[in-house]
C-alpha positions in Angstrom: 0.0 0.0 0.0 1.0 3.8 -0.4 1.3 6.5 2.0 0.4 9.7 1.3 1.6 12.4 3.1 -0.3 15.9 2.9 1.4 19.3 3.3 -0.4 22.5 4.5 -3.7 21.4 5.7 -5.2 24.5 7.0 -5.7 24.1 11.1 -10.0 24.5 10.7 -10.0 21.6 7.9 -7.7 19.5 10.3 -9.7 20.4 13.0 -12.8 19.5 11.2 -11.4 16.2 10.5 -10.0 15.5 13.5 -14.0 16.4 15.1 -15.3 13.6 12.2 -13.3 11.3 12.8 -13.9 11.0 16.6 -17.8 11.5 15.7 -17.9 8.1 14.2 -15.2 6.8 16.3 -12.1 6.4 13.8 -8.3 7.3 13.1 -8.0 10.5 11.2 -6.3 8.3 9.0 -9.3 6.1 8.3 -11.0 8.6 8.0 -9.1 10.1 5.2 -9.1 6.9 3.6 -12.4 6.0 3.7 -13.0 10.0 2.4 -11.0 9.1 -0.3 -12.0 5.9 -0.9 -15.9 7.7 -1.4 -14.5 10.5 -3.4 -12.7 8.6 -5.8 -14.8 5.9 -6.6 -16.2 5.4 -10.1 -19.9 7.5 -10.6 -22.6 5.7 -12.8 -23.2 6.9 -15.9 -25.9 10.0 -15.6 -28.0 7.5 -18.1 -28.2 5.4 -15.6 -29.6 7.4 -12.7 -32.1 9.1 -14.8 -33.1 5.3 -15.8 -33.1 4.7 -12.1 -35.7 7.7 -11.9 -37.9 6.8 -14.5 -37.9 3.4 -13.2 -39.2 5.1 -9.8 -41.7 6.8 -11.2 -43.5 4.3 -13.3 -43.5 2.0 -10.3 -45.4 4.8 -8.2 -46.9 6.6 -11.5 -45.3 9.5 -10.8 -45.3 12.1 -13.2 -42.4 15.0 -13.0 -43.8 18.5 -11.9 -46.7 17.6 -10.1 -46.7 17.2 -6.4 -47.3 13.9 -4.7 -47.7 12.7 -1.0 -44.8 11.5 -0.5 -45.8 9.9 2.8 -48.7 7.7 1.5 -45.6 6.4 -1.0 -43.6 5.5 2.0 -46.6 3.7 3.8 -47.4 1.7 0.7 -44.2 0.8 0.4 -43.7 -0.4 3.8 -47.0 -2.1 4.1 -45.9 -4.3 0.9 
């Protein structure tokens, strides 16, 4: 594996860091790595998602611009 060291990280970002990583009780330095790890991983195509969306919207007949209850979605959803 690599090691990466970082120069001039400015004291609030490290700060910040430092305050994340304890919040969900990790090394700063897996927390970089998993920071990293998120930020550099590959994105689906944007065909994809808006596939994904219309997919979404046929299963609840959605159609875009109008306004739905979105809580009677989430109740039929978790009654099924």
């Amino acid at each position: 594996m690599a090691t990466l060291h970082v120069k001039d990280v400015p004291d609030d970002v490290y700060s910040a860091l430092k305050d994340r990583a304890r919040q969900s009780g990790r090394s700063i330095a897996e927390e970089v790595r998993r920071m990293l790890a998120h930020a550099t991983r590959p994105r689906r195509p944007i065909d994809e998602v808006i596939a994904g969306i219309e997919d979404i919207r046929k299963r609840y007949s959605l159609a875009p611009g109008h306004d739905h209850d979105i809580d009677r979605f989430l109740r039929e959803d978790r009654d099924r």
